[in-house]
LUMBA-556794 format. One line per field, with one value per atom (N, C-alpha, C, CB): residue number from 1; residue in one letter; atom name; x, y, z. Coordinates in steps of 0.05 Angstrom, whole numbers, plus 32768, in hexadecimal, padded with zeros to 4 digits. Glycine has a CB too. Layout:
N
seq	c(NUM|...)
type	c(A|...)
atom	c(CA|...)
u	c(X|...)
v	c(Y|...)
w	c(Z|...)
//
This chain:
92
seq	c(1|1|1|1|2|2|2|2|3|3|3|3|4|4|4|4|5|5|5|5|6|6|6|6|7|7|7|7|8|8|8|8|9|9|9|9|10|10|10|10|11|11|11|11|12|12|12|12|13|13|13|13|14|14|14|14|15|15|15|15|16|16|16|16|17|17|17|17|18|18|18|18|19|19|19|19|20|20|20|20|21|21|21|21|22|22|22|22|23|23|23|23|24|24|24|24|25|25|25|25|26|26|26|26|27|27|27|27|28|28|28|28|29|29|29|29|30|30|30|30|31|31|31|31|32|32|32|32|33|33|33|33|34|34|34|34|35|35|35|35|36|36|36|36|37|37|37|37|38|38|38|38|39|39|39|39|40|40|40|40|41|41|41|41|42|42|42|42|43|43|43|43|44|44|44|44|45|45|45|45|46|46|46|46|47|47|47|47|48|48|48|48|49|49|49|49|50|50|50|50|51|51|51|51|52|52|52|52|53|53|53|53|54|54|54|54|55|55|55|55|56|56|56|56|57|57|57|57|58|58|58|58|59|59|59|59|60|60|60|60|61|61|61|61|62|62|62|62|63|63|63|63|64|64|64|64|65|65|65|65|66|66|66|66|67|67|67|67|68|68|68|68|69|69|69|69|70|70|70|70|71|71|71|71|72|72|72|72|73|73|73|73|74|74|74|74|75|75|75|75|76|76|76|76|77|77|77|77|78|78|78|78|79|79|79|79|80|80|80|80|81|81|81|81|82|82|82|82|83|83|83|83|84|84|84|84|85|85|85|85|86|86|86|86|87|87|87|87|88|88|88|88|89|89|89|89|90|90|90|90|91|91|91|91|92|92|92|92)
type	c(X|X|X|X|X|X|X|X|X|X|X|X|X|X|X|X|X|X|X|X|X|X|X|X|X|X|X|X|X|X|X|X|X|X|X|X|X|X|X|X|X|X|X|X|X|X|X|X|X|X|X|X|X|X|X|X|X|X|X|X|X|X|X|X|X|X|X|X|X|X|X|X|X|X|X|X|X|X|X|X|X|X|X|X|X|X|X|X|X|X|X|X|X|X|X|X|X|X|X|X|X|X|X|X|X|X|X|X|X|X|X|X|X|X|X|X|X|X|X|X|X|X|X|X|X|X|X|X|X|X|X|X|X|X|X|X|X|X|X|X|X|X|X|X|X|X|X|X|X|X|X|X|X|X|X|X|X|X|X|X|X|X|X|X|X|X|X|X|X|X|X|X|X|X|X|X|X|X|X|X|X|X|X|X|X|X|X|X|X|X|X|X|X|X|X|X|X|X|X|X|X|X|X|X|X|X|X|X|X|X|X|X|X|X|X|X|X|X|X|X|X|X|X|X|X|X|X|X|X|X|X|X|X|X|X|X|X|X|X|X|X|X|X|X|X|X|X|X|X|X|X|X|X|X|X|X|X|X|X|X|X|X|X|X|X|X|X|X|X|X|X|X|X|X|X|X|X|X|X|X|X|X|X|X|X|X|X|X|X|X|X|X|X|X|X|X|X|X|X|X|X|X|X|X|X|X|X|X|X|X|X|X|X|X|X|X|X|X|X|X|X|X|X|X|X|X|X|X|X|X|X|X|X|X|X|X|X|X|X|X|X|X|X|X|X|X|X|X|X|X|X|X|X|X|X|X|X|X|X|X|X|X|X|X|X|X|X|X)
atom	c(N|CA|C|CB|N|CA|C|CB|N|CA|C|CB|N|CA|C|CB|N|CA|C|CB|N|CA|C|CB|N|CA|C|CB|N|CA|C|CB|N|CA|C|CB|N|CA|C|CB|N|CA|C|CB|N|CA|C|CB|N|CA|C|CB|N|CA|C|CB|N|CA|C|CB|N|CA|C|CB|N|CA|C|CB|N|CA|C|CB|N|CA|C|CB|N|CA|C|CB|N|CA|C|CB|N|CA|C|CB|N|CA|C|CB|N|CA|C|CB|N|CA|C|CB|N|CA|C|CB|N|CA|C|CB|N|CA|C|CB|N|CA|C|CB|N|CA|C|CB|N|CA|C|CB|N|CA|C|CB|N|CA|C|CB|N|CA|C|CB|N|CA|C|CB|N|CA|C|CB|N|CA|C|CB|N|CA|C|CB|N|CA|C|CB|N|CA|C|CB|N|CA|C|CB|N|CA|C|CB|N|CA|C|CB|N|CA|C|CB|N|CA|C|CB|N|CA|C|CB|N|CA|C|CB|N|CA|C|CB|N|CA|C|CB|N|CA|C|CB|N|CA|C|CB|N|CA|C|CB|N|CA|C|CB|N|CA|C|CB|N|CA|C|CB|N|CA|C|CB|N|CA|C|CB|N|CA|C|CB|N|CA|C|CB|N|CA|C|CB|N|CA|C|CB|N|CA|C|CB|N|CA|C|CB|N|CA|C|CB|N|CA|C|CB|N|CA|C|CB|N|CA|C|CB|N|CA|C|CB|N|CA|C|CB|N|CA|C|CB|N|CA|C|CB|N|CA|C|CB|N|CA|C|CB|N|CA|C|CB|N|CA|C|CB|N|CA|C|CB|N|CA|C|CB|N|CA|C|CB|N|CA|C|CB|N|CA|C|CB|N|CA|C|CB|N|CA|C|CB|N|CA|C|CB|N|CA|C|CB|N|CA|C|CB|N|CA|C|CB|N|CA|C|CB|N|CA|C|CB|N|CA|C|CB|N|CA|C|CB|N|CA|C|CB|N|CA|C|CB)
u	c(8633|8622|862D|861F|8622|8620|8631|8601|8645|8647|8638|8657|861D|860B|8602|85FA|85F5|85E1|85FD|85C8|8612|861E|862C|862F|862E|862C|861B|8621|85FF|85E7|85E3|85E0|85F9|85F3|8600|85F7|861D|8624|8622|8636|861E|8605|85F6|85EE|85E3|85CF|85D8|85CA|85EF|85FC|860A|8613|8615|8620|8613|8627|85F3|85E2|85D1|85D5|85D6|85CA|85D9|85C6|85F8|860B|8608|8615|860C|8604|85EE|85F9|85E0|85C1|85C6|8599|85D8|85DE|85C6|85E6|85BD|85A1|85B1|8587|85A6|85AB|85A5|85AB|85B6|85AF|85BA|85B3|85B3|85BF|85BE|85B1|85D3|85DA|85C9|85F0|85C2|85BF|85BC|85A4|85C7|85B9|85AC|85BE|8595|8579|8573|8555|857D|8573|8593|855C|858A|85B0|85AA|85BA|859E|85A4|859D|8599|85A6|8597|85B4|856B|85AE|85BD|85A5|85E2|85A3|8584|8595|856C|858C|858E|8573|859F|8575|8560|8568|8559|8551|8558|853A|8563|8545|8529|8527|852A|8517|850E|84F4|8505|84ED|84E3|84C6|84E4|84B5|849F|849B|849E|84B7|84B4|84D1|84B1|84CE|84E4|84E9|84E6|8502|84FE|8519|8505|850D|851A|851C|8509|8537|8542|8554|854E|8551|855C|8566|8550|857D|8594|858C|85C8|8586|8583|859F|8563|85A9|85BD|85B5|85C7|859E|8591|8594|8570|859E|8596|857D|8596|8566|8553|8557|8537|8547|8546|8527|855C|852D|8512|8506|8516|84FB|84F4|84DC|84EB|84DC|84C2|84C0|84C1|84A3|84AC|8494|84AB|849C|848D|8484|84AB|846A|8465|8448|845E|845D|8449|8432|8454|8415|8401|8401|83E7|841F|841B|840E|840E|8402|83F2|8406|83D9|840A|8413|840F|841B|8415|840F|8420|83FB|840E|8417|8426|83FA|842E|8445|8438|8449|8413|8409|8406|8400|840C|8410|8422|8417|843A|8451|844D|8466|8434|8433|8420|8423|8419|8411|842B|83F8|843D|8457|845C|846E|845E|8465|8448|8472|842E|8417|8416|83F3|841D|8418|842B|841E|844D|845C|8454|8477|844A|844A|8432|844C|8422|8406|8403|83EE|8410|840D|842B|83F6|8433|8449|844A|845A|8440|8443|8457|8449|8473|847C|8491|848B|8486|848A|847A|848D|847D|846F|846B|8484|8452|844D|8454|8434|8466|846E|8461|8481|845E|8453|8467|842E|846C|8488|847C|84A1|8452|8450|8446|8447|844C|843A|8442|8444)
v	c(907E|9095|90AC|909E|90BE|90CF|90E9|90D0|90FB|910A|9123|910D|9123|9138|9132|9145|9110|9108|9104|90E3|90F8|90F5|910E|90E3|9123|9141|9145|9152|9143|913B|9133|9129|9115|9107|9110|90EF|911F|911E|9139|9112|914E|916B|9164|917A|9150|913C|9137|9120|9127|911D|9133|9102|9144|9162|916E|9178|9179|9182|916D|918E|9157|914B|914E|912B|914A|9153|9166|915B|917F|9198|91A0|919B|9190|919C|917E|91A0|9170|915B|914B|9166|913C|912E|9114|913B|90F5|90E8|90D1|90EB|90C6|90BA|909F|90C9|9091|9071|906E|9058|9063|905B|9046|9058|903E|9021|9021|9013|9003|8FFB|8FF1|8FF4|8FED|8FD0|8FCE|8FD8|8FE5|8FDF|8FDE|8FFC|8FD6|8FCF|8FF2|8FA4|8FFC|9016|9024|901D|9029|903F|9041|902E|9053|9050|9061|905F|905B|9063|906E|903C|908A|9092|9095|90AF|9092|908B|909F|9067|90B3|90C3|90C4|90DB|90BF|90BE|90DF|90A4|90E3|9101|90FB|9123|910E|9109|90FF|9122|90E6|90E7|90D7|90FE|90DC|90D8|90C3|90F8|90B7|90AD|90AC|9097|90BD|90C6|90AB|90F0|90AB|9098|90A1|907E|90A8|90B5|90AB|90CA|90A3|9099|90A0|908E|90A1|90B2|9094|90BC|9097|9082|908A|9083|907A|9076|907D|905E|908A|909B|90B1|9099|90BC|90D4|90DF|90DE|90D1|90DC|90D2|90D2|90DA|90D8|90DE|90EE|90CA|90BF|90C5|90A5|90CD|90D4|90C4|90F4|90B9|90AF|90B1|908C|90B9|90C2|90B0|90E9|90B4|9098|90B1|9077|90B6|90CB|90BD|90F3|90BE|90B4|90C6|90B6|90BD|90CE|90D3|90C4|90CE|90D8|90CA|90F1|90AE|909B|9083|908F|908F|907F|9061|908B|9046|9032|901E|9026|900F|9001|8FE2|8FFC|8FD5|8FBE|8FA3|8FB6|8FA6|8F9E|8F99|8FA2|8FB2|8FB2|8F9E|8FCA|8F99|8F89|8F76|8F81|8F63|8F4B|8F51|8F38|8F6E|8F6C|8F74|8F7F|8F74|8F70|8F58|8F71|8F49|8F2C|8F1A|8F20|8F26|8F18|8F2D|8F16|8F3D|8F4B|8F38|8F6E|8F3C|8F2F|8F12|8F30|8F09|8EE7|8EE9|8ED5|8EF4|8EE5|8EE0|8EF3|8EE4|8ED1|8ECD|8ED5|8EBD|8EAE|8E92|8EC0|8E83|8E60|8E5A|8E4A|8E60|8E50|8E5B|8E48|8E7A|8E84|8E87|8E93|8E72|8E6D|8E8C|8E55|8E8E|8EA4|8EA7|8EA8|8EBA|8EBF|8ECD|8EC9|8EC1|8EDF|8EE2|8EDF|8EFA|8EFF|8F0C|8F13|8F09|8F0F|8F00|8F21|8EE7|8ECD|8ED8|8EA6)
w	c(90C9|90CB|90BA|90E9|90A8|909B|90B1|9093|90A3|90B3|90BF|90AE|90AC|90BD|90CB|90B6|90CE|90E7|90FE|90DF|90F9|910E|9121|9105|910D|9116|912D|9101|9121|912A|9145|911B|9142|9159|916B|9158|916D|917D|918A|9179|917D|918C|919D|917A|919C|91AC|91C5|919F|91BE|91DD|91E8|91DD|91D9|91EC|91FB|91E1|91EF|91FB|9212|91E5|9202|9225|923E|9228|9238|9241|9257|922F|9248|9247|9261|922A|925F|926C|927F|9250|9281|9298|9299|92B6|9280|9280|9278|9268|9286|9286|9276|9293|9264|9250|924B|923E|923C|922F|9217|9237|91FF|91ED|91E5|91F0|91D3|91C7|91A6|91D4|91A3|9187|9181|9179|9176|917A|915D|918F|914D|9131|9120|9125|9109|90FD|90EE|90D9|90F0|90E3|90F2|90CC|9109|911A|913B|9125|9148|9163|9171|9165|917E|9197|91B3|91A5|91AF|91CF|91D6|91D6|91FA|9201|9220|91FE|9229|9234|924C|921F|9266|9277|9282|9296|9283|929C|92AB|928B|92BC|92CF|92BA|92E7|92C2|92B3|9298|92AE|928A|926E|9264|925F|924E|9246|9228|9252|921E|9206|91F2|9207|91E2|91CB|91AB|91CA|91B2|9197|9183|919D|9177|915D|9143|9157|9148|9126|911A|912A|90FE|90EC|90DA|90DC|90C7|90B5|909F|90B3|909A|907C|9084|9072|909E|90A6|90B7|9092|90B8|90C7|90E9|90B9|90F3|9110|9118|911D|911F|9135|9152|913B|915A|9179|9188|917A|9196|919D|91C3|918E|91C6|91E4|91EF|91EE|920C|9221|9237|9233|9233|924E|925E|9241|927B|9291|928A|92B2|92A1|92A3|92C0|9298|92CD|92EE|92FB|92F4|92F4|9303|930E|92F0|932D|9337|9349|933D|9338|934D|9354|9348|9368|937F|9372|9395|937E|9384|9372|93AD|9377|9365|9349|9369|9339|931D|9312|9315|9328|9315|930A|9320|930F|9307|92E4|9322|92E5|92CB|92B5|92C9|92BC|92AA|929A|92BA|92AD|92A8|929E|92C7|92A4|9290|9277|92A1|9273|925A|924B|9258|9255|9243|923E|924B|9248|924A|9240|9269|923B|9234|921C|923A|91FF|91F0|91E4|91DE|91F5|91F9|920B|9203|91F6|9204|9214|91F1|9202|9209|922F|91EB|9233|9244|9263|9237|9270|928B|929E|929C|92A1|92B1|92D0|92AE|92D0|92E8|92FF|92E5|9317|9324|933C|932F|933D|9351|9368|9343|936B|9380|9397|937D|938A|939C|93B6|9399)
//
């Protein structure tokens, strides 16, 4: 990492720090390190790239809360076009 983005990066984690917001590390890309930061509602995904830019991408509920039922559309979304992956239902 460049020493301005990693500058960068690590202001990021102070201030999450800082404001006691709870966060996780990861790597999923070979040029990138992803923090990934939930709050009430929303779940934010931030990404220092190795060119220097940074990425943000956010996940915001619409407050629609449901029932015990939905879970089985997890496992048919993922599975449905996927052969070789037998559909589960975990609510027989």
């Amino acid at each position: 990492m460049k020493t301005v983005l990693f500058n960068k990066f690590l202001t990021f984690l102070n201030e999450l720090e800082q404001n006691k917001i709870n966060y996780q590390i990861a790597h999923h890309r070979d040029e990138a390190v992803m923090i990934t930061v939930s709050i009430v509602g929303e779940r934010w995904e931030i990404e220092f790239l190795d060119n220097g830019d940074i990425e943000v991408e956010k996940f915001i509920s619409n407050g629609e809360i449901q029932g015990e039922e939905s879970l089985k559309e997890l496992f048919e979304r993922e599975t449905a076009n996927d052969p070789i992956i037998e559909k589960i239902s975990v609510l027989t």
